[in-house]
C-alpha positions in Angstrom: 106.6 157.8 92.4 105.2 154.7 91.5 104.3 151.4 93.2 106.0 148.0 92.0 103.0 145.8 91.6 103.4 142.4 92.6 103.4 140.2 89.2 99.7 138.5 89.1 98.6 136.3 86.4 97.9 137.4 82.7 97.6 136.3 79.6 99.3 139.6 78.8 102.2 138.3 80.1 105.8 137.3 77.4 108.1 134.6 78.5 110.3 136.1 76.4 111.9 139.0 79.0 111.4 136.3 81.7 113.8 135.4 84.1 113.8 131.6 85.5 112.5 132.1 88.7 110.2 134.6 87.6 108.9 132.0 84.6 109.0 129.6 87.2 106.8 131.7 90.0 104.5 132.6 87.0 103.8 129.3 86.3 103.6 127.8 89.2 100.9 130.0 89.9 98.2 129.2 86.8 99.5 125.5 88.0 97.8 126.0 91.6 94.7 127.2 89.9 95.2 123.7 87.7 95.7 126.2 84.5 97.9 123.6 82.5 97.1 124.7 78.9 98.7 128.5 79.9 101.2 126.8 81.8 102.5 124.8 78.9 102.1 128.0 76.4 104.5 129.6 79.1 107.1 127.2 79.1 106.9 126.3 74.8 107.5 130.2 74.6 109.9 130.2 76.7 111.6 127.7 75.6 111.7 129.2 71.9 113.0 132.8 73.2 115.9 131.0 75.0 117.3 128.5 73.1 121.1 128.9 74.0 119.9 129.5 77.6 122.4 128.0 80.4 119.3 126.2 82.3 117.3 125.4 79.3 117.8 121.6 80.5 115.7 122.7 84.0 113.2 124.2 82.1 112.6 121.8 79.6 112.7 119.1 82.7 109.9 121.5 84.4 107.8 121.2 80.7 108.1 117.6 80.7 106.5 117.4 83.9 103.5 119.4 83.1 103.3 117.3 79.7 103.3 114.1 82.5 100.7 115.7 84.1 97.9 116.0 81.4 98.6 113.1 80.1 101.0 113.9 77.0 103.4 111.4 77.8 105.0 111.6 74.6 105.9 115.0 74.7 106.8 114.3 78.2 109.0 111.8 77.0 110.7 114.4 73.9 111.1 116.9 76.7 113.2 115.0 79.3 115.3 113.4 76.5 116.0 116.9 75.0 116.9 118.0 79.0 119.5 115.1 79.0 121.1 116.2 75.6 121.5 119.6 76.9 123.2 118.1 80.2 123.8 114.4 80.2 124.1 114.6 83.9 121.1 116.0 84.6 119.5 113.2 86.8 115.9 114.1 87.7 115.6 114.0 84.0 116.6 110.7 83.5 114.4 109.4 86.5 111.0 111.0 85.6 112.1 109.4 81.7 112.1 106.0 83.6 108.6 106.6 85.1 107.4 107.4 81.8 109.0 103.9 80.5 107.7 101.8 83.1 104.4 103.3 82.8 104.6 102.6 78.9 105.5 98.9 80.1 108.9 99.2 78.9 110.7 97.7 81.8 113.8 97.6 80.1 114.3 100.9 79.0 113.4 102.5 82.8 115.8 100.5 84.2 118.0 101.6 81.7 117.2 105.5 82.5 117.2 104.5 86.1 120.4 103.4 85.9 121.7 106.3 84.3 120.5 108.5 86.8 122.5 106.6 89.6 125.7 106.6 87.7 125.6 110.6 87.4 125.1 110.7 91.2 128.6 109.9 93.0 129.2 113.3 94.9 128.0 113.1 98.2 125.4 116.4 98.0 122.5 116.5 99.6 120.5 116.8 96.2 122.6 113.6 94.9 121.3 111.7 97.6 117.8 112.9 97.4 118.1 111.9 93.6 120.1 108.5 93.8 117.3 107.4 97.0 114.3 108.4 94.7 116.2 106.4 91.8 116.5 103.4 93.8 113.3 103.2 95.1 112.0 103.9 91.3 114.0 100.7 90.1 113.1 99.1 93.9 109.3 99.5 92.5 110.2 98.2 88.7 111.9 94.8 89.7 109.5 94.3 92.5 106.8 94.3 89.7 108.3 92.1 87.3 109.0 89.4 90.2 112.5 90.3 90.2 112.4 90.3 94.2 116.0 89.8 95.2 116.9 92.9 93.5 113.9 95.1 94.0 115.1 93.9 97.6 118.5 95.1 97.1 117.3 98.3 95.8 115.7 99.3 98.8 118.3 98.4 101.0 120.2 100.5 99.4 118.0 103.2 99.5 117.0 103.1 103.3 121.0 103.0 104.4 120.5 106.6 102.7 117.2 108.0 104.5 115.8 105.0 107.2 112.9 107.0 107.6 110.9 106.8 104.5 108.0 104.5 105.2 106.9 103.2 102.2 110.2 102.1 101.6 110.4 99.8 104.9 106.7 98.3 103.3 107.8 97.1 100.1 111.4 95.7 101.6 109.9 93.7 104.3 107.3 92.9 101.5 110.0 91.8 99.4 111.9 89.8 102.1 108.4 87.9 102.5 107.8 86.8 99.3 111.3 86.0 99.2 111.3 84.2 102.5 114.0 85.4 103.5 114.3 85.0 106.8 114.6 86.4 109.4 112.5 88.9 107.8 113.6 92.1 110.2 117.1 92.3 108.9 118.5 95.2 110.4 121.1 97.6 108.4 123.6 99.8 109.8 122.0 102.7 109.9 117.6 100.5 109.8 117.1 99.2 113.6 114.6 96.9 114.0 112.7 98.9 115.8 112.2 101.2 112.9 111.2 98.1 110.6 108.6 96.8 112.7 107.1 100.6 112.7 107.3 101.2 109.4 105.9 98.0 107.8 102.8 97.6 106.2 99.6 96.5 108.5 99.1 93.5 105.5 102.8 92.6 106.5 102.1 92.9 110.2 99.2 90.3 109.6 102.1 88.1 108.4 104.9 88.4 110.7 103.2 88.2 114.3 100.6 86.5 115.6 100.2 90.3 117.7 96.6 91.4 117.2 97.4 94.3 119.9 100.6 95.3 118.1 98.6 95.0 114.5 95.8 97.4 116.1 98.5 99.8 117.2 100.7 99.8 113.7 97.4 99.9 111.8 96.4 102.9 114.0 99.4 104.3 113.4 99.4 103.8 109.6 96.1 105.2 109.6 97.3 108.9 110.7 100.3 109.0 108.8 99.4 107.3 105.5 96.6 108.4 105.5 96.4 111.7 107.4 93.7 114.2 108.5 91.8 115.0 104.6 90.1 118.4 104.8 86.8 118.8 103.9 84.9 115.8 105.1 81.4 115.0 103.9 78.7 115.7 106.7 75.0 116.1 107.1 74.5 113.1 106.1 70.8 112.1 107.9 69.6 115.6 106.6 70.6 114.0 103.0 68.9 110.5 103.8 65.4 111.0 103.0 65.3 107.0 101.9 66.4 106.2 105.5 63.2 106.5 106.9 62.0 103.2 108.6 60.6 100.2 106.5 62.5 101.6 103.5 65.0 100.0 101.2 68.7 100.4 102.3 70.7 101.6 99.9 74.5 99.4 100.3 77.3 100.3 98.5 80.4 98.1 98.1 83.8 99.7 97.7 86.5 97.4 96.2 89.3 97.0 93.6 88.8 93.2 93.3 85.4 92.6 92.1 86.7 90.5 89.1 89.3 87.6 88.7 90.2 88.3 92.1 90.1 86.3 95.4 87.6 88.7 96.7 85.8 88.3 93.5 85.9 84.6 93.9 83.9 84.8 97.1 81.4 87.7 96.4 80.0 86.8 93.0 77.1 84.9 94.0 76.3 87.1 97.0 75.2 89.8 94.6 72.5 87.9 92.8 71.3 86.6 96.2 70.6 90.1 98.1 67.2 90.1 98.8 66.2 93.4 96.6 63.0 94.5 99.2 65.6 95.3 101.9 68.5 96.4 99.8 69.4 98.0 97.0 73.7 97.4 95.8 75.6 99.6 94.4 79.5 98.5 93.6 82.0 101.2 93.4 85.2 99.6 91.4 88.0 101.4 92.2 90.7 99.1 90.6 92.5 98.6 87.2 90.2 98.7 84.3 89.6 95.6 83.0 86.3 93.3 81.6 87.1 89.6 82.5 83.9 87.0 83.2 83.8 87.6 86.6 83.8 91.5 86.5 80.8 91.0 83.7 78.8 88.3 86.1 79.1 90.6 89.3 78.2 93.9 86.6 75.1 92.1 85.9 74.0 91.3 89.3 74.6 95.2 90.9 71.6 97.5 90.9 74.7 100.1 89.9 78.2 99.3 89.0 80.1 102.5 89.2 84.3 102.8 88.3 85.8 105.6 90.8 89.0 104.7 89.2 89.7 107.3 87.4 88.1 109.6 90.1 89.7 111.8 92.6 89.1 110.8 96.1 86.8 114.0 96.4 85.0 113.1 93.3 84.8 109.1 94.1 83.9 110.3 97.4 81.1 113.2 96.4 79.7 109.9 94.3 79.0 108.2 96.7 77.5 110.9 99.1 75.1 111.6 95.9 73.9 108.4 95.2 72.6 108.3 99.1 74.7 105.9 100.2 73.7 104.8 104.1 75.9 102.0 104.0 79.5 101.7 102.7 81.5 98.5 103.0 85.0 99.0 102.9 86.3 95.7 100.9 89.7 96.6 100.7 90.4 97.7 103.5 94.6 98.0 104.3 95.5 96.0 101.1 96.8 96.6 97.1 94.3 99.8 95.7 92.0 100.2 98.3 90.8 103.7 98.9 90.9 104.4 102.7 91.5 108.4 101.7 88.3 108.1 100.3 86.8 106.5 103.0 88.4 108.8 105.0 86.1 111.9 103.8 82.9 109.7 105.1 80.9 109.6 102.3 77.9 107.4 103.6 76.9 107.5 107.3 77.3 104.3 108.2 80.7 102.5 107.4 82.1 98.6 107.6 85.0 96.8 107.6 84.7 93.3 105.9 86.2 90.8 104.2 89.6 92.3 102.1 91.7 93.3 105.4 92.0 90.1 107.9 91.7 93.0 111.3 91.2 96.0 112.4 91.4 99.4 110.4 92.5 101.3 113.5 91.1 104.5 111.9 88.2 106.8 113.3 85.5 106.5 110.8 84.9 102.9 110.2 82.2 102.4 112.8 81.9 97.8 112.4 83.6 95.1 111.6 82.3 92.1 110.4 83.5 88.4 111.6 82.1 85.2 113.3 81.8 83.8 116.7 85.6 81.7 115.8 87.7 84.5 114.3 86.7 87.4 117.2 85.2 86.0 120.1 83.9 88.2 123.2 87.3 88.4 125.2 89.2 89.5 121.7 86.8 92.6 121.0 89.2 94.4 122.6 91.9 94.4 119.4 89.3 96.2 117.1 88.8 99.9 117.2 85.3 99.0 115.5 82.2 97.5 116.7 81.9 93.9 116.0 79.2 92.0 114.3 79.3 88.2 113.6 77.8 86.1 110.7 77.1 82.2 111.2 80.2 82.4 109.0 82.5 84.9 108.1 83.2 84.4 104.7 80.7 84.2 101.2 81.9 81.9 98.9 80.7 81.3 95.2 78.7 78.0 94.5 79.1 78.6 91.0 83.0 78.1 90.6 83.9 76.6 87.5 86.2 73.7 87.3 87.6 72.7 84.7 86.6 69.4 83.4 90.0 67.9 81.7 91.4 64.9 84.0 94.8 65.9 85.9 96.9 63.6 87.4 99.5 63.4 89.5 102.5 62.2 87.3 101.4 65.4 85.2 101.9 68.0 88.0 105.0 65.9 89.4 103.4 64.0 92.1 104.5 60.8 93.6 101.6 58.3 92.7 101.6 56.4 96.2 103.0 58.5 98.4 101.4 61.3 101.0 101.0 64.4 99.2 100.8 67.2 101.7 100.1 70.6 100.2 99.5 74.6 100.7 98.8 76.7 98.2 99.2 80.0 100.1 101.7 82.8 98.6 105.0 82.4 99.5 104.6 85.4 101.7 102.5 83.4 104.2 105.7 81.0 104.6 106.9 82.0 108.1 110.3 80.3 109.5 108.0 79.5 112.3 106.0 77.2 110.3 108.2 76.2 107.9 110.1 74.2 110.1 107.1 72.2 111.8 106.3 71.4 108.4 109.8 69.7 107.7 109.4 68.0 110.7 105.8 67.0 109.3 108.0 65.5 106.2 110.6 63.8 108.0 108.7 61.9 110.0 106.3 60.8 107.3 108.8 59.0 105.0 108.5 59.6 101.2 105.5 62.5 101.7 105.9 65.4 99.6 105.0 69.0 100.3 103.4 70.7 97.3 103.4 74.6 96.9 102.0 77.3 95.0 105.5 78.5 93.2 106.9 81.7 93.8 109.5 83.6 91.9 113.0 81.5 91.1 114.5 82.9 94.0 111.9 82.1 96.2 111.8 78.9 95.4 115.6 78.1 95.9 115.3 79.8 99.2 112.8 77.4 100.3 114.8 74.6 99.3 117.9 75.7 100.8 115.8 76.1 104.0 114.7 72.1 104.0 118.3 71.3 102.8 119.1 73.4 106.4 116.4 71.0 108.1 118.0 67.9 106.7 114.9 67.8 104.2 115.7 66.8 100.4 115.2 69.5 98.2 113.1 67.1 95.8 110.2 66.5 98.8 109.6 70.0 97.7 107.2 70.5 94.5 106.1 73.7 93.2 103.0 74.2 91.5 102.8 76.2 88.6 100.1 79.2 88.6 97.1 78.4 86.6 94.0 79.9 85.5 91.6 79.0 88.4 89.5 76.6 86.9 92.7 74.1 86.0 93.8 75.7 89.3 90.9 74.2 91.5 90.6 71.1 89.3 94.4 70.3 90.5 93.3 69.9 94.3 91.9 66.4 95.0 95.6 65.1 94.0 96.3 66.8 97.6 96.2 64.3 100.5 95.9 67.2 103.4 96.7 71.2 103.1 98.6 72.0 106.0 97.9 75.9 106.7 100.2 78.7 107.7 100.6 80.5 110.3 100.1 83.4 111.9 98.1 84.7 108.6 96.8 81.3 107.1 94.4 80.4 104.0 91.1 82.5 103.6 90.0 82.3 100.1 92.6 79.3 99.4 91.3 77.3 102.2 87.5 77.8 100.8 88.6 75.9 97.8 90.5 73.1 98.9 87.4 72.4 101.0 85.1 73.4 98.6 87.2 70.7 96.1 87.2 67.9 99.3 90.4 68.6 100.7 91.3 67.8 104.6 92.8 71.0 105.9 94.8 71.2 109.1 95.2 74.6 110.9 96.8 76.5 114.0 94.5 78.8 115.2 96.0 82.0 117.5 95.0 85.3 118.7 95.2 87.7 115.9 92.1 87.4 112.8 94.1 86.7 110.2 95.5 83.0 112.2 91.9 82.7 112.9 89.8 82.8 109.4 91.1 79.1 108.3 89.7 78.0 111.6 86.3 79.3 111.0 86.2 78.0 107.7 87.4 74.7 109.0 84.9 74.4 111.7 82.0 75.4 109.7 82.7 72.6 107.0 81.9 70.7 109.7 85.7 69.5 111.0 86.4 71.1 114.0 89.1 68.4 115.1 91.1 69.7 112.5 91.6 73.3 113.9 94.8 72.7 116.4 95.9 75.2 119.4 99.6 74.0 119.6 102.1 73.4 117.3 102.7 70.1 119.0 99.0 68.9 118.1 99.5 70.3 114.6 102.7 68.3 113.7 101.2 65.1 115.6 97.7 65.1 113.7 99.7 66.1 110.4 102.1 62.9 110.9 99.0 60.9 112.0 96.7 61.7 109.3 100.0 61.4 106.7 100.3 57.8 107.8 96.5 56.9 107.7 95.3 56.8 103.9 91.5 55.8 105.3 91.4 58.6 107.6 91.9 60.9 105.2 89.4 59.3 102.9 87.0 59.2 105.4 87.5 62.9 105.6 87.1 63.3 102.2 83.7 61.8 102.2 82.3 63.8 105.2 83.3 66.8 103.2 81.3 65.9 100.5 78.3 64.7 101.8 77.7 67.9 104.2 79.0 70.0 101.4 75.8 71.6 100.2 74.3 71.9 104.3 77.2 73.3 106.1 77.4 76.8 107.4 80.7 77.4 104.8 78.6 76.9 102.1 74.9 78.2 103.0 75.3 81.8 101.1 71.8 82.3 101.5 72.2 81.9 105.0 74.8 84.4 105.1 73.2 86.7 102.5 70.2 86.7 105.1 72.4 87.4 108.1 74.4 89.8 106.6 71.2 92.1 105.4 70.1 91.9 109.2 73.3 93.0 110.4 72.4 96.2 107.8 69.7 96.6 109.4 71.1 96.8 112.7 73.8 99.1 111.7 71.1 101.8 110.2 69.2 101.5 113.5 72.1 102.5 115.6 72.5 105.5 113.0 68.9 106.4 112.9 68.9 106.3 116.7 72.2 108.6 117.5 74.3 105.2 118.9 76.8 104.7 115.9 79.9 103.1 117.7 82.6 105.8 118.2 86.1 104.1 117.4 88.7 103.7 120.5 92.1 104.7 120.0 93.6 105.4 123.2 97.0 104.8 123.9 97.5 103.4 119.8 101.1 105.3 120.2 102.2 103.9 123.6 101.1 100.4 122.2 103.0 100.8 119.3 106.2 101.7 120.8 106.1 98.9 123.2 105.8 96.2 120.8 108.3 97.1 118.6 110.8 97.6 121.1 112.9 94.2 122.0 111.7 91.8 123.8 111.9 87.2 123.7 109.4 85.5 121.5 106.9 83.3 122.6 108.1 79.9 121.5 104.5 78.2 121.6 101.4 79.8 121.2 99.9 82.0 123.9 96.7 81.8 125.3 94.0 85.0 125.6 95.1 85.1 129.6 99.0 84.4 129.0 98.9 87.3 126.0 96.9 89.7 128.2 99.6 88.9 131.6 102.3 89.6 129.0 101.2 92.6 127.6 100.1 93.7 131.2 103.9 93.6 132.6 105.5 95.5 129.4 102.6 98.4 130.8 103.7 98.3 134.6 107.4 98.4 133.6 106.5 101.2 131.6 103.6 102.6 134.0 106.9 102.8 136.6 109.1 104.7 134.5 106.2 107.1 133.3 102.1 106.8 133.9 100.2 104.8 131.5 96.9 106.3 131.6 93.7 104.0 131.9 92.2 102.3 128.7 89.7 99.1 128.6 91.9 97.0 127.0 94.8 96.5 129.2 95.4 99.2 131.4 91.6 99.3 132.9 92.9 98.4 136.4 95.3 99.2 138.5 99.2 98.1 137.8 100.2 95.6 140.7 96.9 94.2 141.1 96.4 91.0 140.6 93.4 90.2 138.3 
């Protein structure tokens, strides 16, 4: 008697006698070893011997997705609407047609097939709801892009009263509710606690809703493992493959970032590049966001010893790049924000890597070894909310001496500006716009009479939510003014009609704040615990005004009313700006250049020697669940020693209820003891 064999791939084998779920097992398996040209040959002959076939619709849906997968987004496209004319209720058909619409850039028509798909999906099945969630969260994704906030917001509602725990979902709805403002931003649902928002938001969202640098550390920590996970295969030997690490040669830097164009980040780095002194190191840029060419991509292209584009590359491939080029040290520019590629950083392609400059905090993650920050944004006592090492510069942030400004005279009639009266301003994204803040600011306005406050315009909806929120206040609607984006030369050229920027808070102006300085702007900032409240402070205090960084919101409103009222305090301002300009620490690249490559230096040493900083991340979950759980906001700011009592009596209630084991940041002594 023979022996049923169990069906192996072969080109031998006919679609034509094949079942579904055999067709579907057969090509399922040439799709694990990635063999999409037999895999589409299996499902075109398939679909020629079974033309009147009752599941034709699935099949061709399968096909489509094959199509999608190599690229052929045409046929893709021909496949899924041939599905839909077999069974116009088919919805996973019309949903992968919308992906293929919005990736087109044909908006219209994917909301269109998205739509479609949630019409078909009344019955209350459980494969209804998976579809009519991953629908929502498709069109969630489509109106978020095309600034259509309130219902991208809507969307995602929607879709998280279905399944609360998806993750990503919570990130762009508290996203959405931010750029909204829309407050309060935790807005629970019937079925969404609060608790499960706060866990479940982005660390970039984190950075904005809580001046909580122990609570970012945790979430970040937290989004770290699940985000990002545990990637197999991570790169090692890496001293064995460093042959140009020997001491007194050049260290080879690379630079991983999706912004190194017109780009904030951009912005700030450009002249760093030219300035890198070339008998210590030798840069390479790995690009790793949209392909583009625009000026400032071609300036910074010019100035890399090697400009590489990973783009296109998986993170194995980006990652086995790197490790090639003999990389010692890789700095992580992007950290926690829009395309950055912590997967790839994940598989530890150089030996040495650094956290500096994109994301305002810690990474929480095992395999970045430093940070990078000043004496202002991380001093001694606040080491203890970064799971890296930390290194300080004279000043944490590069900036670009070269920025053009445009040269056309502006005016304030032309960007609807009161002539004579105090024009306060911030041009931070609307997502920075706390409640918290917010309201000191209208109380800023009403006691200056006739000041303005002028903002960098959000979407429509945005907007009108701000100016229902000063109406609420008892502010006019008109001492609003919203500034229209502009390319940033016009953009920077627009400044000096600005009497005083008045920061937000708890995640205030970085790059922003360098240019209304940079342009002679008096800035006025709260600086807390967390980094990101802390970078506008630093900036501040190394152009040389270190009055202006406040430590209470009652000194913030009172200097902002003062200054508001006094025109030749604010000129006088003005002019110190200027003249230490080209000599203050803000502005001294080479300085920070210089610094910087000795902080390299330093950083291979510890390698060379065996004393690379091993990340801390005790506790991260006990942390995490503790400071999402309820409890009454600070109303002023808290001091290092009132933030560290507070945190210490969440951990003894707990420590009573079930041991908190020992860790140096909070829990290194004793419960009860009084220190």
């Amino acid at each position: 008697m023979k022996k049923n064999k169990e069906k192996t791939p072969s080109s031998k084998d006919e679609p034509k006698g094949l079942s579904v779920s055999e067709l579907v097992t057969l090509a399922d398996s040439f799709g694990r070893m990635q063999n999409y040209p037999k895999v589409i040959s299996l499902y075109v002959k398939w679909i020629e011997d079974n033309a009147a076939h009752a599941l034709l619709h699935v099949i061709l849906f399968n096909y489509g997705t094959v199509l999608t997968k190599v690229g052929d987004a045409e046929g893709a496209c021909k496949a899924f609407e041939r599905s839909i004319e077999l069974n116009p209720d088919f919805a996973p058909a019309y949903i992968n047609l919308g992906r293929l619409h919005e990736a087109a850039g044909a908006k219209a028509q994917a909301v269109e097939s998205m739509k479609k798909a949630l019409d078909r999906l009344s019955d209350v099945t459980g494969i209804n709801i998976s579809h009519k969630t991953m629908g929502l969260n498709q069109l969630g994704r489509i109106f978020a892009d095309c600034n259509e906030d309130t219902t991208a917001e809507s969307m995602l509602r929607q879709s998280l009263e279905l399944d609360p725990s998806q993750h990503e979902v919570i990130q762009h709805y508290i996203a959405a509710r931010q750029r909204l403002c829309e407050w309060p931003v935790i807005k629970r649902a019937e079925r969404v606690s609060d608790k499960i928002l706060i866990e479940g938001m982005s660390p970039l969202s984190m950075a904005i809703h809580a001046d909580d640098p122990m609570m970012q550390l945790a979430l970040n920590a937290s989004y770290n493992v699940r985000d990002i996970g545990n990637p197999q295969g991570v790169l090692k030997e890496h001293w064995a493959a460093r042959e140009a690490g020997k001491k007194g040669s050049v260290l080879r830097i690379g630079y991983l970032s999706s912004d190194l164009r017109e780009h904030a980040i951009g912005f700030l780095m450009a002249e760093m590049f030219e300035l890198h002194d070339r008998s210590k190191v030798e840069i390479y840029v790995y690009y790793c966001g949209a392909v583009r060419n625009d000026p400032m991509m071609e300036r910074i292209k010019k100035t890399a010893d090697r400009w590489v584009v990973v783009t296109g590359l998986s993170d194995r491939e980006a990652a086995a790049r790197i490790f090639d080029d003999g990389i010692q040290i890789l700095v992580d520019v992007n950290g926690y924000t829009r395309e950055g590629r912590t997967s790839l950083v994940a598989l530890r392609p150089a030996p040495v890597i650094v956290n500096w400059l994109g994301y305002p905090g810690s990474m929480g993650s095992p395999y970045h070894h430093y940070i990078v920050a000043d004496d202002w944004i991380v001093p001694p006592e606040h080491e203890i909310f970064f799971s890296e090492k930390v290194l300080r510069l004279p000043c944490y942030q590069p900036n670009d001496r070269k920025r053009k400004i445009d040269s056309a005279p502006v005016s304030r009639a032309q960007m609807g500006l009161p002539e004579n009266e105090t024009v306060f301003c911030c041009f931070n994204g609307t997502q920075k716009i706390s409640s918290r803040v917010f309201a000191l600011w209208m109380s800023i306005l009403k006691r200056v009479p006739r000041s303005v406050l002028w903002l960098m315009g959000g979407t429509d909806e945005a907007n009108l939510n701000l100016r229902a929120a000063a109406a609420s206040h008892g502010v006019g609607a008109d001492r609003l003014v919203f500034a229209a984006k502009l390319p940033n030369p016009k953009h920077l050229a627009r400044y000096p009609l600005a009497d005083l920027f008045l920061d937000t808070f708890p995640y205030g102006a970085h790059t922003t704040a360098s240019d209304a300085l940079w342009m002679g702007v008096p800035m006025l900032t709260l600086s807390g615990l967390s980094f990101a409240s802390r970078v506008c402070g630093s900036l501040i205090r190394s152009a040389g005004l270190p009055e202006m960084v406040c430590a209470s919101a009652e000194e913030y409103v009172g200097r902002a009313v003062a200054l508001g009222k006094d025109r030749e305090a604010l000129a006088s301002y003005r002019e110190k700006l200027a003249a230490s300009r080209d000599t203050c620490d803000l502005f001294n690249l080479p300085k920070l250049v210089s610094s910087l490559e000795g902080l390299f230096e330093r950083m291979w040493a510890d390698g060379v020697s065996g004393a690379l900083p091993k990340p801390d991340l005790r506790n991260m979950e006990l942390y995490l669940d503790l400071g999402s759980e309820p409890h009454e906001e600070p109303g002023e700011l808290l001091t290092f020693e009132a933030y560290r009592r507070e945190w210490r009596k969440r951990l003894s209630q707990r420590d009573a209820v079930r041991p908190v084991p020992p860790d140096p940041r909070f829990c290194a002594t004793p419960f009860g003891q009084d220190d």
